[in-house]
C-alpha positions as CSV (number, residue, x, y, z in Angstrom):
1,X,20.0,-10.4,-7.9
2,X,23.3,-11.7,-8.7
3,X,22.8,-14.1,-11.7
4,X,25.6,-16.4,-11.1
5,X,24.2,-17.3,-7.2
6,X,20.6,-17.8,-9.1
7,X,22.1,-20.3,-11.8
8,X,23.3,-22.6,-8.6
9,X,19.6,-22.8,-7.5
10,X,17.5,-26.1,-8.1
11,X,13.9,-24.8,-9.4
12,X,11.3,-23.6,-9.2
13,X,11.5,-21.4,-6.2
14,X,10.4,-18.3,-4.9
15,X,13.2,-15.7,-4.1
16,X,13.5,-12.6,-2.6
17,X,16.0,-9.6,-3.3
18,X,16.7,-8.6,0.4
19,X,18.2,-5.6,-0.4
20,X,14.9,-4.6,-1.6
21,X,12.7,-5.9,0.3
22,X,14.9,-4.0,3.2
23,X,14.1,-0.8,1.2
24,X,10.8,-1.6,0.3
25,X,9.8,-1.8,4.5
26,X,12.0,1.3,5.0
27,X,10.2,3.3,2.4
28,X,6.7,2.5,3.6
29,X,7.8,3.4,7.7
30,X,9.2,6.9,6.2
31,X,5.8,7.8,4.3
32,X,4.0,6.6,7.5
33,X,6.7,8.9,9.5
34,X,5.6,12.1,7.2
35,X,2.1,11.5,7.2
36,X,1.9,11.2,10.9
37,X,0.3,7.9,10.8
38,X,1.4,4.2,12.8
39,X,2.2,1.2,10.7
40,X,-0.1,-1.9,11.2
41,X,1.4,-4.1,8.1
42,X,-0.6,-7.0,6.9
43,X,1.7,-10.4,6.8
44,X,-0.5,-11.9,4.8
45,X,1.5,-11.5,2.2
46,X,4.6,-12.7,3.2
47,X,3.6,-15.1,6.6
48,X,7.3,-14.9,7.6
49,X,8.3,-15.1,11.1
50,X,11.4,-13.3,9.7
51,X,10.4,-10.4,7.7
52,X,7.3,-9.3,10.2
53,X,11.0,-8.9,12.7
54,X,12.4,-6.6,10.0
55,X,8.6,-4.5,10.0
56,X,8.4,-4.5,13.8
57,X,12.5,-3.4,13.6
58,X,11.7,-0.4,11.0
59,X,8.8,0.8,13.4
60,X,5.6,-1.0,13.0
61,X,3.4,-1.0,16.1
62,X,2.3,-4.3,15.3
63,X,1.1,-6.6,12.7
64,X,-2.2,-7.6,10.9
65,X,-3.2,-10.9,10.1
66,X,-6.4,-12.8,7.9
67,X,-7.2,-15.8,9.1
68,X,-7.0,-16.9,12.8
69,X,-4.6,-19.8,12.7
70,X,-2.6,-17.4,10.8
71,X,-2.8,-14.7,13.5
72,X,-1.4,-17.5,16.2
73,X,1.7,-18.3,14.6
74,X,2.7,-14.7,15.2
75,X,1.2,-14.4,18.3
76,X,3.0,-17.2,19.7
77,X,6.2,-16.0,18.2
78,X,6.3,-13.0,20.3
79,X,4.5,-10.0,18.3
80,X,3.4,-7.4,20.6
81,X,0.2,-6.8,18.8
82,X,-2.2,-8.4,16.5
83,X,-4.7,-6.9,14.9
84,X,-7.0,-10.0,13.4
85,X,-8.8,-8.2,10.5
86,X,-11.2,-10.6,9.9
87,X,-15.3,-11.8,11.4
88,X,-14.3,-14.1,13.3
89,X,-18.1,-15.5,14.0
90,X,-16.8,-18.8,15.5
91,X,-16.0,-18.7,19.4
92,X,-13.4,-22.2,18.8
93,X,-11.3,-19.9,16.6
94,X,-11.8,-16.8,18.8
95,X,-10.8,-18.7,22.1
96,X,-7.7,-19.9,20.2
97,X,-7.0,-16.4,20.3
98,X,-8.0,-15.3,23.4
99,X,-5.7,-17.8,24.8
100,X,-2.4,-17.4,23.1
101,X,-3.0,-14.0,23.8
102,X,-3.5,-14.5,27.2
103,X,-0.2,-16.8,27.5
104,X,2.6,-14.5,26.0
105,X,0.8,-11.3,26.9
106,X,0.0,-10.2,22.8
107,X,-2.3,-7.0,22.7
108,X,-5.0,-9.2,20.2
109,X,-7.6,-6.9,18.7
110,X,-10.6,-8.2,16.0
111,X,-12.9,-6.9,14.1
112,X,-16.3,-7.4,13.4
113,X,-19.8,-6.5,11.1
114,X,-22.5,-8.1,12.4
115,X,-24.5,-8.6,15.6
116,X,-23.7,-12.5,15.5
117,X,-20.1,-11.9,15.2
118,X,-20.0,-9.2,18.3
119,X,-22.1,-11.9,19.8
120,X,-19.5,-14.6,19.5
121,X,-16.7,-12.0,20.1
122,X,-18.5,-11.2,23.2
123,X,-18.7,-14.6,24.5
124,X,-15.9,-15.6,24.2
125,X,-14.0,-12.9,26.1
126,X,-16.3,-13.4,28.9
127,X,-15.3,-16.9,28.7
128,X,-11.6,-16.0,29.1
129,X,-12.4,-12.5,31.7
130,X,-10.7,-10.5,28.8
131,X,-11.1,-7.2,28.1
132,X,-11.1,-7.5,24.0
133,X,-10.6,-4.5,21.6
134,X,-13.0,-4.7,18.6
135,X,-13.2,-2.7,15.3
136,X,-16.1,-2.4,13.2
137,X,-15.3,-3.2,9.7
138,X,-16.3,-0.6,7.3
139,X,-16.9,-0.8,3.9
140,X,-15.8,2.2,1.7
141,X,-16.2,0.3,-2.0
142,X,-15.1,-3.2,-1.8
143,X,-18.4,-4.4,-0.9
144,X,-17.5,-7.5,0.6
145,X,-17.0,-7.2,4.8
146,X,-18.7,-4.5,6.4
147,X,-20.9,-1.9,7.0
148,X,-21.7,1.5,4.9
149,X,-21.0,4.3,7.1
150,X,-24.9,5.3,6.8
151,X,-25.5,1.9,7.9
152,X,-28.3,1.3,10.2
153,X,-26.6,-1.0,12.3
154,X,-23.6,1.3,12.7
155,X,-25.2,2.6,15.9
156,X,-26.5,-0.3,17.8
157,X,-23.4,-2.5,17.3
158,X,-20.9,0.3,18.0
159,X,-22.9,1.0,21.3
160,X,-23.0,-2.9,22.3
161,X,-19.3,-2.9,22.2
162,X,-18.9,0.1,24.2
163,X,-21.3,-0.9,26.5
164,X,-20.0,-4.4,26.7
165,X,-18.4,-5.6,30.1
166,X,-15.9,-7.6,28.0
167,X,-15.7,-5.9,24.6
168,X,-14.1,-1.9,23.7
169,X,-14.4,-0.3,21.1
170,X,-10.9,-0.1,19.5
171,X,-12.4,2.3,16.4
172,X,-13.0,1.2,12.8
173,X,-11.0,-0.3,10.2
174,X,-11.3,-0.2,6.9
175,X,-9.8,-2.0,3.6
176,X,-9.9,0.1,0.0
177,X,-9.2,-3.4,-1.8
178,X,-10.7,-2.0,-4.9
179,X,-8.1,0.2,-5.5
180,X,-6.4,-2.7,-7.1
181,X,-8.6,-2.5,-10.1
182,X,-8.3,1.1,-10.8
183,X,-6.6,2.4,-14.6
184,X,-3.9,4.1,-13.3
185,X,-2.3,6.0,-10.1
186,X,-4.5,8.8,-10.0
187,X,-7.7,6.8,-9.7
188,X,-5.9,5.1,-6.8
189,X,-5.7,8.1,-5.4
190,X,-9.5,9.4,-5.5
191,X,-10.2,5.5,-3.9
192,X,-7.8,6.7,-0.8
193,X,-9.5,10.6,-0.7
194,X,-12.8,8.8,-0.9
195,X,-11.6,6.5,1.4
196,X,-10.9,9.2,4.4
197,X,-14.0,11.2,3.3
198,X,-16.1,7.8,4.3
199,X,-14.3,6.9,7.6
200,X,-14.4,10.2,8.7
201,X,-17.8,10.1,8.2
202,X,-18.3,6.8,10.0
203,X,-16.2,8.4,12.8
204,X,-18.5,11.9,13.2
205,X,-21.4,10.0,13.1
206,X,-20.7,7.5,16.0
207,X,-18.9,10.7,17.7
208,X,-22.2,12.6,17.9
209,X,-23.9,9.6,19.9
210,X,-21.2,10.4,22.8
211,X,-19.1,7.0,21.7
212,X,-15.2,7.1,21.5
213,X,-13.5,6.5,18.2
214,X,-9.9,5.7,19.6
215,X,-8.7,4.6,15.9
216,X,-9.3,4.9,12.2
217,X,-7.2,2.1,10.6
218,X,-6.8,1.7,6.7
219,X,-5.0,0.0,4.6
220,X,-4.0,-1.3,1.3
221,X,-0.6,-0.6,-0.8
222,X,-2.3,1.0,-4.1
223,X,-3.9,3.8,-1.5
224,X,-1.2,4.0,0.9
225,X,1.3,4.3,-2.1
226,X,-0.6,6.9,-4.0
227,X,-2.7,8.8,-1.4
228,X,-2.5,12.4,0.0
229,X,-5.6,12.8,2.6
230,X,-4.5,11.7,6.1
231,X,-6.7,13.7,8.2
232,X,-8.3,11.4,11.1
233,X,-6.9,8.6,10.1
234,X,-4.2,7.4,13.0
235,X,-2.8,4.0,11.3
236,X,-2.2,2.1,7.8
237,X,-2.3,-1.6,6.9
238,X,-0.3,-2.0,4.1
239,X,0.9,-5.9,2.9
240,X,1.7,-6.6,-0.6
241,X,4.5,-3.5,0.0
242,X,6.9,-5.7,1.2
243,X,7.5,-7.8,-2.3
244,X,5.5,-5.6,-4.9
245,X,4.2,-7.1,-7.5
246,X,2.5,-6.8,-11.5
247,X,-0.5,-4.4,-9.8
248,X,1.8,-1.8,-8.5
249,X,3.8,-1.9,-11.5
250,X,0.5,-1.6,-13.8
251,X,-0.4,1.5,-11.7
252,X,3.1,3.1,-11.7
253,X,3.3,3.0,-7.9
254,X,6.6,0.7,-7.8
255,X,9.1,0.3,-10.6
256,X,10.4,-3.2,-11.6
257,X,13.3,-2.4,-9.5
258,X,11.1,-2.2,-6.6
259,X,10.4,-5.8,-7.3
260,X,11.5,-8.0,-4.5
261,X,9.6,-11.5,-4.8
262,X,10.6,-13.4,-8.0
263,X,9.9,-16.7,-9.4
264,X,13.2,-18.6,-10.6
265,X,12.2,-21.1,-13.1
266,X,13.9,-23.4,-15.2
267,X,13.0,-24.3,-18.9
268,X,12.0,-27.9,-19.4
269,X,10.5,-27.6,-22.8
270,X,10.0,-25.5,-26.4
271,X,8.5,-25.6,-29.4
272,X,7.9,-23.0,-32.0
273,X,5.6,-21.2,-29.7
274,X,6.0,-21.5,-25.9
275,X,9.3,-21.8,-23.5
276,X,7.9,-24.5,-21.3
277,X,9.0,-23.8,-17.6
278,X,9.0,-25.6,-14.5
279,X,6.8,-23.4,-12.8
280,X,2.7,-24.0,-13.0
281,X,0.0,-23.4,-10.9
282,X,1.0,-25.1,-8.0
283,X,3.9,-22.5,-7.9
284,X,2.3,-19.0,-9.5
285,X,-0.9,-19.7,-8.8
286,X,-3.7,-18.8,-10.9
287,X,-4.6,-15.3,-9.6
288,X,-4.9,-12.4,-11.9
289,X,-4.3,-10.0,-9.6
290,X,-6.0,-8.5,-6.2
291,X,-9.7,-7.9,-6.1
292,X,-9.8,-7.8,-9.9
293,X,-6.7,-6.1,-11.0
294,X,-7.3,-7.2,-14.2
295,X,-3.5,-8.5,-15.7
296,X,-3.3,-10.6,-18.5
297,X,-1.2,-13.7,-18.4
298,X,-0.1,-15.2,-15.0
299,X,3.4,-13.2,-15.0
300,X,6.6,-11.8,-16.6
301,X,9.5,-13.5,-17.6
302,X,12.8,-12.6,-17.7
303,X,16.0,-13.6,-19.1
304,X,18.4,-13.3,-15.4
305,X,20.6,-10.8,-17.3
306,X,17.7,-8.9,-18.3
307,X,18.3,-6.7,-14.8
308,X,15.5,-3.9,-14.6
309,X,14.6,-3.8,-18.3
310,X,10.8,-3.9,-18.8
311,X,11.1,-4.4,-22.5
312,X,13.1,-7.8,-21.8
313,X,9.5,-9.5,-20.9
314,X,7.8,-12.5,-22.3
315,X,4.3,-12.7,-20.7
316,X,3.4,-16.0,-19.3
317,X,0.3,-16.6,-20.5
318,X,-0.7,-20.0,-20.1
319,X,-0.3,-22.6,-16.8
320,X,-1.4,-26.3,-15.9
321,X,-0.4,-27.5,-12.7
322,X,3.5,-28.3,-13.1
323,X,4.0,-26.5,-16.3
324,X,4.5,-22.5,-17.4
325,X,3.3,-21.1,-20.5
326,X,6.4,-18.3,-22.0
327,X,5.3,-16.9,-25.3
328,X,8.7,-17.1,-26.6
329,X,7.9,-14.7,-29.5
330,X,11.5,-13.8,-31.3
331,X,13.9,-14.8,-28.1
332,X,16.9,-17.2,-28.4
333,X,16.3,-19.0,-25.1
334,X,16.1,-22.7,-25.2
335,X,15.7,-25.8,-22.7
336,X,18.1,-25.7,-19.6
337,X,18.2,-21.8,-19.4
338,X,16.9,-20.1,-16.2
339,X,14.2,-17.1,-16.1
340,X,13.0,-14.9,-13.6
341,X,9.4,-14.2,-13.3
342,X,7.6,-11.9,-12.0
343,X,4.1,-13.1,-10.2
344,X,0.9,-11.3,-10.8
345,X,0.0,-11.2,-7.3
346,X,3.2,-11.8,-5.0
347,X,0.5,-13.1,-1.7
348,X,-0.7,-16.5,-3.2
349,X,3.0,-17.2,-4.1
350,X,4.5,-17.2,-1.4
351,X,1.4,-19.1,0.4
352,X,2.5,-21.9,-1.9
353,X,5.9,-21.8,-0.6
354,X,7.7,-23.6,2.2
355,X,10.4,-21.6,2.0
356,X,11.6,-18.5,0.5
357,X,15.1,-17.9,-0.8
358,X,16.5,-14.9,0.3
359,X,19.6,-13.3,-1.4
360,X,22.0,-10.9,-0.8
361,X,24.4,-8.6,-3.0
362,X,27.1,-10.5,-1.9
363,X,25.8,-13.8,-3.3
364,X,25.0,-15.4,0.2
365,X,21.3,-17.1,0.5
366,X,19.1,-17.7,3.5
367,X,16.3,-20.2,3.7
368,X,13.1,-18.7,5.6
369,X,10.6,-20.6,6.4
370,X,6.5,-19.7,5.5
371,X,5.8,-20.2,9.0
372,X,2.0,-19.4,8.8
373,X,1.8,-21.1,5.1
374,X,-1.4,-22.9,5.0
375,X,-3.1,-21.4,7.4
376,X,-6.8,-21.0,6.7
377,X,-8.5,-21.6,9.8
């Protein structure tokens, strides 16, 4: 990032390297590419009309949303397929849905876990005389949505789709969220092996009762990133790929010049012990990390002329709501100067964010908008 365009920027804002977040799509559709597998991203991270175009552009069948309301703004901004990978057990939220759908022609699939949410599932696309894809949610170690491949409802909830006349079974989906807690790269990897080994499972078991298993979808970026065993599984869901962040870096999936999605901060403050910044809570966020990753501090901060040198960091270990925490230990930096930090977790950030500030290697910036920021219906 050139430093001289970054100096000319009010703070605190969220930026993002284009250049790398380019790369950062491109690398993820060629590993999909060699392991034979579509890509399904997750926007999530970035809920950006603009850089779901760039995913959709490099290859991705479609896109993966959380949260309903988050799903529509998508959907109604043309994607060609939504997977909403959430139980969605309320039928206002799921005829929301239904109906967007319906209007621009979007190929909606949902997911669900439990009788009730198959129930309201089912209802509401009878309601609408739609024919809706469904997933069942399996869990392979997260333990928090889903059911164990051994599971006795497995079965009976697989075969109520099938046999549905407004539900079909679209297959089972899965998300390896744990991975984000693991030591180290290789750990991630036994998460993803054991990850197949369990869906595969799921899959042979529902396969013996006679019922089709179109697809087996999984995703996260530690597993995508660092795993090796493919077999059966016919798309990926990565999300936080697209910006990176402190958890990749911890597990030596991405290096800090993978790093697209930067906090620019300004500092308003210092004493003996702390660069105070212009950056708190309400702009980092809180978060250690996903599902438990474990990071100390709240982020890295960087002189701008530091470029891609990992010994440069102060750790930002304290925030209150308007104000960042810098241990400044022996550096030289004083109020007025600019840093760059990195976030621990890259998906609240930009959440928080109305826009983000895109640059290019020329120098030239672009304002996109968060288009589905807030969304938590």
């Amino acid at each position: 990032m050139n430093p001289a365009t970054l100096r000319s920027l009010e703070t605190p804002r969220v930026v993002v390297d284009h250049a790398r977040l380019a790369a950062n799509i491109a690398r993820m559709a060629d590993l999909a590419r060699a392991a034979g597998v579509a890509v399904r991203p997750h926007i999530k991270t970035h809920k950006c009309r603009e850089i779901a175009r760039m995913q959709l552009a490099a290859g991705a069948v479609g896109l993966t949303a959380s949260k309903p309301d988050e799903a529509l703004v998508f959907i109604e901004g043309g994607a060609p397929s939504v997977t909403v990978a959430y139980p969605v057990v309320d039928g206002r939220k799921a005829d929301r849905l239904l109906e967007a759908a319906r209007d621009t022609g979007c190929d909606l699939r949902m997911l669900a876990d439990s009788a009730q949410g198959v129930a309201a599932l089912e209802a509401a696309a009878a309601r609408h005389a739609f024919d809706l894809p469904v997933f069942l949610k399996i869990d392979v170690g997260l333990h928090r949505c889903g059911l164990v491949p051994d599971h006795p409802d497995l079965l009976p909830l697989a075969r109520h789709i099938a046999e549905s006349k407004s539900l079909r079974l679209a297959g089972i989906l899965s998300h390896a969220g744990h991975a984000y807690g693991a030591k180290d790269a290789a750990q991630v990897r036994e998460i993803a092996r054991d990850e197949n080994r369990l869906m595969n499972t799921a899959a042979t078991r529902l396969r013996g009762e006679g019922l089709d298993v179109p697809e087996i979808s999984v995703g996260s970026t530690p597993t995508v990133l660092a795993g090796d065993a493919w077999e059966g599984i016919t798309e990926i869901r990565p999300g936080n790929y697209v910006f990176m962040d402190r958890t990749p870096l911890r597990l030596g999936l991405a290096g800090l010049a993978d790093m697209a999605l930067w906090v620019l901060a300004t500092v308003v403050s210092a004493n003996a012990d702390w660069l105070i910044v212009d950056a708190g809570s309400k702009v980092l966020s809180s978060d250690g990390g996903g599902h438990g990753s474990a990071l100390d501090g709240h982020g890295l901060a960087f002189p701008l002329d530091a470029g891609d040198d990992l010994t440069q960091a102060l750790p930002v270990l304290r925030l209150s709501e308007e104000h960042g925490f810098v241990q400044r230990g022996d550096s030289r930096l004083g109020v007025g100067d600019l840093l760059k930090i990195l976030p621990n977790h890259s998906c609240p950030v930009a959440n928080l964010a109305e826009s983000l500030t895109l640059l290019d290697e020329d120098g030239t910036t672009a304002e996109w908008a968060v288009a589905a920021r807030g969304k938590v219906f």
